[in-house]
PDB file of N, CA, C and O in Angstrom, chain B, residues numbered from 101:
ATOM      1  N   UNK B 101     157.210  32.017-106.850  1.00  0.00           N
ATOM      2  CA  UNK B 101     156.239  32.559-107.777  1.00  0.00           C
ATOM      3  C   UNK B 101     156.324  34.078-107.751  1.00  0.00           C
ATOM      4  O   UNK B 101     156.776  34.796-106.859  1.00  0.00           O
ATOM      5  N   UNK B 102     155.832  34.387-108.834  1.00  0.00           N
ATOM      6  CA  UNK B 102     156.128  36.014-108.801  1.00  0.00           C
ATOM      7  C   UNK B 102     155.028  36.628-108.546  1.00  0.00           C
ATOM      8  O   UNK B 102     153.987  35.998-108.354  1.00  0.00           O
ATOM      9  N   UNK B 103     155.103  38.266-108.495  1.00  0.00           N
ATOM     10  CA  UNK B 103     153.477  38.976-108.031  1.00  0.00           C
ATOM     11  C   UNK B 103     152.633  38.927-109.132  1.00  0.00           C
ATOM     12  O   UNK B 103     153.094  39.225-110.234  1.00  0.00           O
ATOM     13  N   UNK B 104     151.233  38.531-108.986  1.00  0.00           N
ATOM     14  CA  UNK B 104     150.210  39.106-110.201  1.00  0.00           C
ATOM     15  C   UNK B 104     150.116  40.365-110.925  1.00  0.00           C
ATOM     16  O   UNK B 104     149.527  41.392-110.589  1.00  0.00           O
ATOM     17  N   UNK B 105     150.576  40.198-111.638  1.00  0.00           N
ATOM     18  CA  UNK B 105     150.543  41.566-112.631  1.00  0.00           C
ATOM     19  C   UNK B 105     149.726  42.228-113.065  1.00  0.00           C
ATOM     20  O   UNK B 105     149.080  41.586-113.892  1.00  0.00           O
ATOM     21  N   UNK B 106     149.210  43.716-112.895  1.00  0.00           N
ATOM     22  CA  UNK B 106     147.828  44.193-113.142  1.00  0.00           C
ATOM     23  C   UNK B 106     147.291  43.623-114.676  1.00  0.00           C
ATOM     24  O   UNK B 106     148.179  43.598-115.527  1.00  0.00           O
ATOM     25  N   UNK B 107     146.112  43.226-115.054  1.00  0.00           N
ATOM     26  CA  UNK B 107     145.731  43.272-116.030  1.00  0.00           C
ATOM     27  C   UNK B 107     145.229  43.946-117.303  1.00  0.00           C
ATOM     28  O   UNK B 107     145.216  43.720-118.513  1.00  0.00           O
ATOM     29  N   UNK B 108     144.742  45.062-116.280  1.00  0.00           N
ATOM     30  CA  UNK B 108     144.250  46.398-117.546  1.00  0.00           C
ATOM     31  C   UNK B 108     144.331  47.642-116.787  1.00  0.00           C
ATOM     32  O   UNK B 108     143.842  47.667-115.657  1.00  0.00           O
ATOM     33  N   UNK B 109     145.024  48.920-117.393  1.00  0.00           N
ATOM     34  CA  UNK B 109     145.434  50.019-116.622  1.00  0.00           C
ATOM     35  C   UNK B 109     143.831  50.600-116.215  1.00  0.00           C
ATOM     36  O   UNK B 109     142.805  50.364-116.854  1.00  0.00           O
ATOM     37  N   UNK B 110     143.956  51.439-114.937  1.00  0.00           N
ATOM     38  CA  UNK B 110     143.179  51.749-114.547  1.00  0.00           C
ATOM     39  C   UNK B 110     142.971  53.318-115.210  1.00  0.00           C
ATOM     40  O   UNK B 110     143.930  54.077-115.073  1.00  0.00           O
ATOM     41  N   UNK B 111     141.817  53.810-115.889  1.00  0.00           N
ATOM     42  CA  UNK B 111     141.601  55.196-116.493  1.00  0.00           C
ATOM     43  C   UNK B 111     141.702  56.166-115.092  1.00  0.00           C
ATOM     44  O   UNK B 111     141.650  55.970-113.878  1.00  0.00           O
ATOM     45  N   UNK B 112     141.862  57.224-115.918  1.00  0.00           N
ATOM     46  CA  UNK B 112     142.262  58.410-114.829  1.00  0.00           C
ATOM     47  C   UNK B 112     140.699  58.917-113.712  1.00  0.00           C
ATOM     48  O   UNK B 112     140.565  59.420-112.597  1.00  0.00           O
ATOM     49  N   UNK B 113     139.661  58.372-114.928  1.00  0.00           N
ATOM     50  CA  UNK B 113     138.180  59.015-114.197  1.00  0.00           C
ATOM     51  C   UNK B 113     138.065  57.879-112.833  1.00  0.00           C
ATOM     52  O   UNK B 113     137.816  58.172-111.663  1.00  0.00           O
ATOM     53  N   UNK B 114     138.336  56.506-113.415  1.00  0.00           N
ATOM     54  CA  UNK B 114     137.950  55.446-112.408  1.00  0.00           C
ATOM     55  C   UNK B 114     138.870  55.864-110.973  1.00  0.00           C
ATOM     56  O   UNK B 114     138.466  55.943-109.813  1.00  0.00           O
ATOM     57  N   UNK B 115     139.801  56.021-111.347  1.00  0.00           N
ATOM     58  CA  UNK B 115     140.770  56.409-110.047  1.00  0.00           C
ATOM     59  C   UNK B 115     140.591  57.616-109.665  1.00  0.00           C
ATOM     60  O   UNK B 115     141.015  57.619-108.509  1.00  0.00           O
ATOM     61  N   UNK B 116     140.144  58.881-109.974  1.00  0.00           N
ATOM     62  CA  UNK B 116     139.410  59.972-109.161  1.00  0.00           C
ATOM     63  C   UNK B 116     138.252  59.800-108.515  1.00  0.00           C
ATOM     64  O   UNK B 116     137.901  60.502-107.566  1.00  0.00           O
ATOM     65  N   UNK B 117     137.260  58.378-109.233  1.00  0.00           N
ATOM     66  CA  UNK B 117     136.066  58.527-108.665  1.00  0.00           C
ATOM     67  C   UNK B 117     136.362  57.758-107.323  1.00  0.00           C
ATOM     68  O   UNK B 117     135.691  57.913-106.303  1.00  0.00           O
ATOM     69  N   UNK B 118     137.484  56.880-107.442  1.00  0.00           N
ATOM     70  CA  UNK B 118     137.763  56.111-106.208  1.00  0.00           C
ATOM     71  C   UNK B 118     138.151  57.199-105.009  1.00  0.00           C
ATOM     72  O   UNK B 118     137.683  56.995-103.888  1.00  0.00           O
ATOM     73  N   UNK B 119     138.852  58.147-105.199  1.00  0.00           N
ATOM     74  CA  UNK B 119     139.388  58.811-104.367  1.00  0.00           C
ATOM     75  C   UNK B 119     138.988  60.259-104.079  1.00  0.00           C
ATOM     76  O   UNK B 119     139.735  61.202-103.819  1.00  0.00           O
ATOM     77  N   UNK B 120     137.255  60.235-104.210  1.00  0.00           N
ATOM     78  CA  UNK B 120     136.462  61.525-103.796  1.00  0.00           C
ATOM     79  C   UNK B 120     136.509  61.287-102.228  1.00  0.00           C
ATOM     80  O   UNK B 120     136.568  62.256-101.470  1.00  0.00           O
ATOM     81  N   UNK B 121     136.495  60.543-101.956  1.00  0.00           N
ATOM     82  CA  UNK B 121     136.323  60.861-100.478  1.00  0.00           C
ATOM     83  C   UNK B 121     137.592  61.430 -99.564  1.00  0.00           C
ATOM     84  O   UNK B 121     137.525  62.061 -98.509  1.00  0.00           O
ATOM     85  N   UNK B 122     138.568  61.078-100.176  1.00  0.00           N
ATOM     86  CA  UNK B 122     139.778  61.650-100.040  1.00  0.00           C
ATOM     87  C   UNK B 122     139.885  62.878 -99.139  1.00  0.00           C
ATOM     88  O   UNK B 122     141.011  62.793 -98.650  1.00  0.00           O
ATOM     89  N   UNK B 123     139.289  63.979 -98.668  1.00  0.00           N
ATOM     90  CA  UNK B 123     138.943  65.227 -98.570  1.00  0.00           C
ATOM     91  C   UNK B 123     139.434  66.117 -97.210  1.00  0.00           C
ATOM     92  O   UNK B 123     139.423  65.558 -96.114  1.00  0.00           O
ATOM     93  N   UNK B 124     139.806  67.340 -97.319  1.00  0.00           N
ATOM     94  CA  UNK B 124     140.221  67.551 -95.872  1.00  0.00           C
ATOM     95  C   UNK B 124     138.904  68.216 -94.763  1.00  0.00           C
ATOM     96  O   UNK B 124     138.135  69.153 -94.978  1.00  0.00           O
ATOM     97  N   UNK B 125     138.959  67.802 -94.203  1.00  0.00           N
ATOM     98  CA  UNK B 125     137.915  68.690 -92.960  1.00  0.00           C
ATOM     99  C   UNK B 125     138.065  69.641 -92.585  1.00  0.00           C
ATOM    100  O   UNK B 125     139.057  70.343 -92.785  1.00  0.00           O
ATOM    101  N   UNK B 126     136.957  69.952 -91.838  1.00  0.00           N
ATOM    102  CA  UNK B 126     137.175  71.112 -91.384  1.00  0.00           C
ATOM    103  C   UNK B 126     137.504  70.707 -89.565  1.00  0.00           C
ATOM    104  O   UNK B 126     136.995  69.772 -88.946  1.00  0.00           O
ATOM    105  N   UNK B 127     138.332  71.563 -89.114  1.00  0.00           N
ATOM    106  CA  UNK B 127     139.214  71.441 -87.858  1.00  0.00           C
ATOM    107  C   UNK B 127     138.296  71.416 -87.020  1.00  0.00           C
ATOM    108  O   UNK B 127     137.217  71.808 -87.463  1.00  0.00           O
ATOM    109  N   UNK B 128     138.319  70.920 -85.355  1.00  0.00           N
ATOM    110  CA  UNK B 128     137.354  70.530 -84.785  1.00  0.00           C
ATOM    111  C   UNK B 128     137.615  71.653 -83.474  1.00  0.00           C
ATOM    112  O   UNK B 128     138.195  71.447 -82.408  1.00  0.00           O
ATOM    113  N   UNK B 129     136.894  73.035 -84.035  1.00  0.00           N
ATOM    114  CA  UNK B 129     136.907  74.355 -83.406  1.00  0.00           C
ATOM    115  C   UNK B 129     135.948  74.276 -81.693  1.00  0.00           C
ATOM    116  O   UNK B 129     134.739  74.106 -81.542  1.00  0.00           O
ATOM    117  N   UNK B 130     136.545  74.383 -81.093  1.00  0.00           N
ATOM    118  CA  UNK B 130     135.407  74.412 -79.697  1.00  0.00           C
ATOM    119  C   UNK B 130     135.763  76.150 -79.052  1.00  0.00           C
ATOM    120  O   UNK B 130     136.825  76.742 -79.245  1.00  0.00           O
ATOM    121  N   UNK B 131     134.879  76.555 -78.476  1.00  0.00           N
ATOM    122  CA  UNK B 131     135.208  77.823 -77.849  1.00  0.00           C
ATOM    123  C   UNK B 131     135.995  77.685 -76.364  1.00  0.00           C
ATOM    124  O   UNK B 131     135.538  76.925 -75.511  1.00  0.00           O
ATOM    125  N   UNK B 132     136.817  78.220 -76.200  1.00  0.00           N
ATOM    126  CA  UNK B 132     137.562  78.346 -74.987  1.00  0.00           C
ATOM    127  C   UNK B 132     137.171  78.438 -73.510  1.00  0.00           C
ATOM    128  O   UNK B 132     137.224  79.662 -73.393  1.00  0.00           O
ATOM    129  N   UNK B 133     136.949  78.155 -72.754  1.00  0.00           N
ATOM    130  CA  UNK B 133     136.246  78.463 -71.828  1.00  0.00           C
ATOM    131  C   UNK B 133     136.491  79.204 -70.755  1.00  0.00           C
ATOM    132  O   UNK B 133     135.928  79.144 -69.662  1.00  0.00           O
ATOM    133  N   UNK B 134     137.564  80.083 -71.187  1.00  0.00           N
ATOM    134  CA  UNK B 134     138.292  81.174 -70.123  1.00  0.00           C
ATOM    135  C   UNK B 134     137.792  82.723 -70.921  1.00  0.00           C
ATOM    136  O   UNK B 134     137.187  83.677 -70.435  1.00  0.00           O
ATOM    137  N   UNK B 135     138.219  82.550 -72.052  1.00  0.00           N
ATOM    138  CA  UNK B 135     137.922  84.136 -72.649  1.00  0.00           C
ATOM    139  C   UNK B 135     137.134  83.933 -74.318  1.00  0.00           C
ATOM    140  O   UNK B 135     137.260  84.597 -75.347  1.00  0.00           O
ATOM    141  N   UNK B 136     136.354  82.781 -74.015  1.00  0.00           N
ATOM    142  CA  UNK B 136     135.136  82.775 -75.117  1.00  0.00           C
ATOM    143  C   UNK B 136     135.817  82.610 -76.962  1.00  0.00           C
ATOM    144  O   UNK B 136     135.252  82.337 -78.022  1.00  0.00           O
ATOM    145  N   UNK B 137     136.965  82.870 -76.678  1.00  0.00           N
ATOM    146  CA  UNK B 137     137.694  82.615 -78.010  1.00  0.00           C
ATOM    147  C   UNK B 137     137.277  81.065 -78.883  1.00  0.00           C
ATOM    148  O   UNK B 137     136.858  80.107 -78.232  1.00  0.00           O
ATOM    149  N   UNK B 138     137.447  80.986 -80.328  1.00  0.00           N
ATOM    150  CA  UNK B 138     137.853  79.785 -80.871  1.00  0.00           C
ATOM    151  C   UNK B 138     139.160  79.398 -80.971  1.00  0.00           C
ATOM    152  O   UNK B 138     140.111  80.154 -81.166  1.00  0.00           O
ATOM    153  N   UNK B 139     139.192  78.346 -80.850  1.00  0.00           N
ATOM    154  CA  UNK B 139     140.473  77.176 -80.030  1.00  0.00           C
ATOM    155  C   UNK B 139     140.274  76.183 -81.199  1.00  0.00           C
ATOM    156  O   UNK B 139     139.452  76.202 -82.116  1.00  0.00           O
ATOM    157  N   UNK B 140     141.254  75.318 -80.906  1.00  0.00           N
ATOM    158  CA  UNK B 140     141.396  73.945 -82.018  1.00  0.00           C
ATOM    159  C   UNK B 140     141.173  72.974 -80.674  1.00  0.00           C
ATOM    160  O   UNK B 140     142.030  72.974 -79.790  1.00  0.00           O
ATOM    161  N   UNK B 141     140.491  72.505 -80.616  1.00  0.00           N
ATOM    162  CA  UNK B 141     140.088  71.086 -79.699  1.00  0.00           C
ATOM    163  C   UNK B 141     141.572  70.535 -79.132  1.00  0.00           C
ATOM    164  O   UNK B 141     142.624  70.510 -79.771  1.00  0.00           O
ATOM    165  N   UNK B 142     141.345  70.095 -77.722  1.00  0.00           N
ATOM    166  CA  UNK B 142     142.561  70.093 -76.994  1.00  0.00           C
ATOM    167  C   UNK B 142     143.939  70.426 -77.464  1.00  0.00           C
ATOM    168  O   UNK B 142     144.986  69.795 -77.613  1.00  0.00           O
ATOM    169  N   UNK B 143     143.534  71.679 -77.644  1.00  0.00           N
ATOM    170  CA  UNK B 143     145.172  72.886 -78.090  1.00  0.00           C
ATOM    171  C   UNK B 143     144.869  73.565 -76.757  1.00  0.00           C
ATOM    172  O   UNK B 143     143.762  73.551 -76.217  1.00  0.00           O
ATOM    173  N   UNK B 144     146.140  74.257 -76.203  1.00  0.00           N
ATOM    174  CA  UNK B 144     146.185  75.587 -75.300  1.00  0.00           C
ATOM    175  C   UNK B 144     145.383  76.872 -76.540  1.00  0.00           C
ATOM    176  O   UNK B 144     145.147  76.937 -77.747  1.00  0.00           O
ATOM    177  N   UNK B 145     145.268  77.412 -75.758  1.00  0.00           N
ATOM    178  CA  UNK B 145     143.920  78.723 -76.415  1.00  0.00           C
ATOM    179  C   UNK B 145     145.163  79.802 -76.655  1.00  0.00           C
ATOM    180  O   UNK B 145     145.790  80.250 -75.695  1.00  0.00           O
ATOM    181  N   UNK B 146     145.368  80.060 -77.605  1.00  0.00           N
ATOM    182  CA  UNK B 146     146.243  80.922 -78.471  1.00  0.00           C
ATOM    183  C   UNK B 146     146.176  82.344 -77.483  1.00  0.00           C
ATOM    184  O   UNK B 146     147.046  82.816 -76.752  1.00  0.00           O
ATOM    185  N   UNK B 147     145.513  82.570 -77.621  1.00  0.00           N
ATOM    186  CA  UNK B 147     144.433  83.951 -76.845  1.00  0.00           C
ATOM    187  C   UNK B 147     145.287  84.334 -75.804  1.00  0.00           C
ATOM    188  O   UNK B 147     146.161  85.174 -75.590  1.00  0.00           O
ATOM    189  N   UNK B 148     144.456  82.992 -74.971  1.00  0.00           N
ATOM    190  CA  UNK B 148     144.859  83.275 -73.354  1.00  0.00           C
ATOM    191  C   UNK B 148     145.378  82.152 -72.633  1.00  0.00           C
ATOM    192  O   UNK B 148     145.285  82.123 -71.406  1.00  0.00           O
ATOM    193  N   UNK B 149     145.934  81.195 -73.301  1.00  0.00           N
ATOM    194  CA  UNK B 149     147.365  80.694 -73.010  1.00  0.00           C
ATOM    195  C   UNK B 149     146.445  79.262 -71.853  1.00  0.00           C
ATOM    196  O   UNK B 149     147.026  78.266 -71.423  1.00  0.00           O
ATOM    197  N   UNK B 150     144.921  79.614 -71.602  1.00  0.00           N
ATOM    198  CA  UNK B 150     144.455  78.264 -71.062  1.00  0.00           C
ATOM    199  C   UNK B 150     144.095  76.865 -71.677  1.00  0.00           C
ATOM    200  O   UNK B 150     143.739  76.784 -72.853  1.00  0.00           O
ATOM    201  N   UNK B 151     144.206  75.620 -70.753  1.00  0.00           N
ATOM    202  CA  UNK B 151     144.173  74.511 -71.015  1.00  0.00           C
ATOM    203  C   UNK B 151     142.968  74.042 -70.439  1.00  0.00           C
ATOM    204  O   UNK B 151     142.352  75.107 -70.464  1.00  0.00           O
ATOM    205  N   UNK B 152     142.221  73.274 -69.966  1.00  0.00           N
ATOM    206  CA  UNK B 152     141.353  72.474 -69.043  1.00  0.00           C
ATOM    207  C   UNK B 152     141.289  73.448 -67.839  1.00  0.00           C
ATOM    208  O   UNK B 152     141.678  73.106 -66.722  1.00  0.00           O
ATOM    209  N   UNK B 153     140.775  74.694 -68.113  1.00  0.00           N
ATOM    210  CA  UNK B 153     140.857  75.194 -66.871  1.00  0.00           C
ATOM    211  C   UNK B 153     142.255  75.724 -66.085  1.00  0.00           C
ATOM    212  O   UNK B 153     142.283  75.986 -64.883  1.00  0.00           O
ATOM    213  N   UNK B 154     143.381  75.829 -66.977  1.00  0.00           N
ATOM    214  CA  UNK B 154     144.452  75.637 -66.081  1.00  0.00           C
ATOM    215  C   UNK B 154     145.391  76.845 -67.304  1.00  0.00           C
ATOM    216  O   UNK B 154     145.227  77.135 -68.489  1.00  0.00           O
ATOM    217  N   UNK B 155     146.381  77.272 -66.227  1.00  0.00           N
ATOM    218  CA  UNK B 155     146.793  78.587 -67.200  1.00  0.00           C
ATOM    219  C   UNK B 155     148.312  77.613 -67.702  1.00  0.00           C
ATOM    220  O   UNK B 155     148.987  77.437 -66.687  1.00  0.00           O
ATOM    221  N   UNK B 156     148.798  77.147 -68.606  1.00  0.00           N
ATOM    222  CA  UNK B 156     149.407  76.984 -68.999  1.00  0.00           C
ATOM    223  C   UNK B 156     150.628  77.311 -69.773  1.00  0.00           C
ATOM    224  O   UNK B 156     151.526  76.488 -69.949  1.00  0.00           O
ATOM    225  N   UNK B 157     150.653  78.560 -70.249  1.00  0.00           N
ATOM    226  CA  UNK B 157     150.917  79.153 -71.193  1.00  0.00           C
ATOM    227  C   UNK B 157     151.412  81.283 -70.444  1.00  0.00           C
ATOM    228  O   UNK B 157     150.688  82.118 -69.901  1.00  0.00           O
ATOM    229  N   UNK B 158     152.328  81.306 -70.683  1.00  0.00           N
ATOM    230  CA  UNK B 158     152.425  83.069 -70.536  1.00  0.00           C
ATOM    231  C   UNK B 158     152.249  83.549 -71.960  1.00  0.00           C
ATOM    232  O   UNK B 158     152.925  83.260 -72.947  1.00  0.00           O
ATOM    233  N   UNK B 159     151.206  84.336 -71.858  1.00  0.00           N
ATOM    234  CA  UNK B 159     150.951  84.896 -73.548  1.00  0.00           C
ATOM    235  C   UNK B 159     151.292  86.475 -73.142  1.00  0.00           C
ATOM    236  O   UNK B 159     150.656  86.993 -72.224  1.00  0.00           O
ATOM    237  N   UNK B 160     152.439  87.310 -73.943  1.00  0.00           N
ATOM    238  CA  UNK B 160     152.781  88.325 -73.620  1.00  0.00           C
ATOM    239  C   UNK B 160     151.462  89.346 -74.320  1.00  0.00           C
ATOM    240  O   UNK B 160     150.933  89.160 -75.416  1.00  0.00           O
ATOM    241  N   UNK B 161     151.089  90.612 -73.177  1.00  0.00           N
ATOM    242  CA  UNK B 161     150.278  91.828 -73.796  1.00  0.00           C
ATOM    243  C   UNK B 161     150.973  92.643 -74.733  1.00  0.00           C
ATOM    244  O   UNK B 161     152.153  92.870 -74.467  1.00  0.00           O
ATOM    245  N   UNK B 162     150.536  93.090 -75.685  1.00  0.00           N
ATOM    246  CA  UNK B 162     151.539  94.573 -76.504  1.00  0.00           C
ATOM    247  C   UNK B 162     150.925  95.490 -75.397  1.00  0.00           C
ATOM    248  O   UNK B 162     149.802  95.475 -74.892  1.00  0.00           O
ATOM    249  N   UNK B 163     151.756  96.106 -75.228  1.00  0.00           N
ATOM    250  CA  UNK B 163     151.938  97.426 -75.053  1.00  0.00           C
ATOM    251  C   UNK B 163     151.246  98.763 -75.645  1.00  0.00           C
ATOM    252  O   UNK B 163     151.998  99.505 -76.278  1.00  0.00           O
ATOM    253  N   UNK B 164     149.865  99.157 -75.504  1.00  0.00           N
ATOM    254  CA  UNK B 164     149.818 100.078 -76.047  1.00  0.00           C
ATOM    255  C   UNK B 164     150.216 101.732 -75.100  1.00  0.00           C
ATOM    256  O   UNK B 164     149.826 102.067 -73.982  1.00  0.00           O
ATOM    257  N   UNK B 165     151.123 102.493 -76.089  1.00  0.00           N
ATOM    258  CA  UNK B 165     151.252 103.817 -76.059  1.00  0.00           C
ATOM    259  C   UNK B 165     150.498 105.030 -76.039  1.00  0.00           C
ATOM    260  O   UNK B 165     151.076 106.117 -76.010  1.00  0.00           O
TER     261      UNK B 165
END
């Protein structure tokens, strides 16, 4: 037997209204707990290179002149 074949095309409004929820979030920001920075939830801390308490990361200083 073959597949059921749609019966009536679906309009463009019905299929946007289906797919409002669709949506992106917003990222799940926690503050760092070494140098108070915002972080992305279990990421190493851009900043200062910590994890769970733990230095993970060598983040080089610039140099100021």
């Amino acid at each position: 037997m073959g597949a059921i074949a749609q019966q009536r095309r679906v309009s463009k409004t019905r299929k946007l209204k289906r797919r409002t929820h669709y949506k992106l979030d917003m990222p799940g920001m926690v503050v760092c707990s070494n140098c108070g920075e915002y972080k992305l939830a279990h990421r190493v801390c851009p900043v200062c290179g910590y994890y769970n308490g733990r230095q993970v990361k060598e983040i080089k200083q610039k140099e100021e002149e």
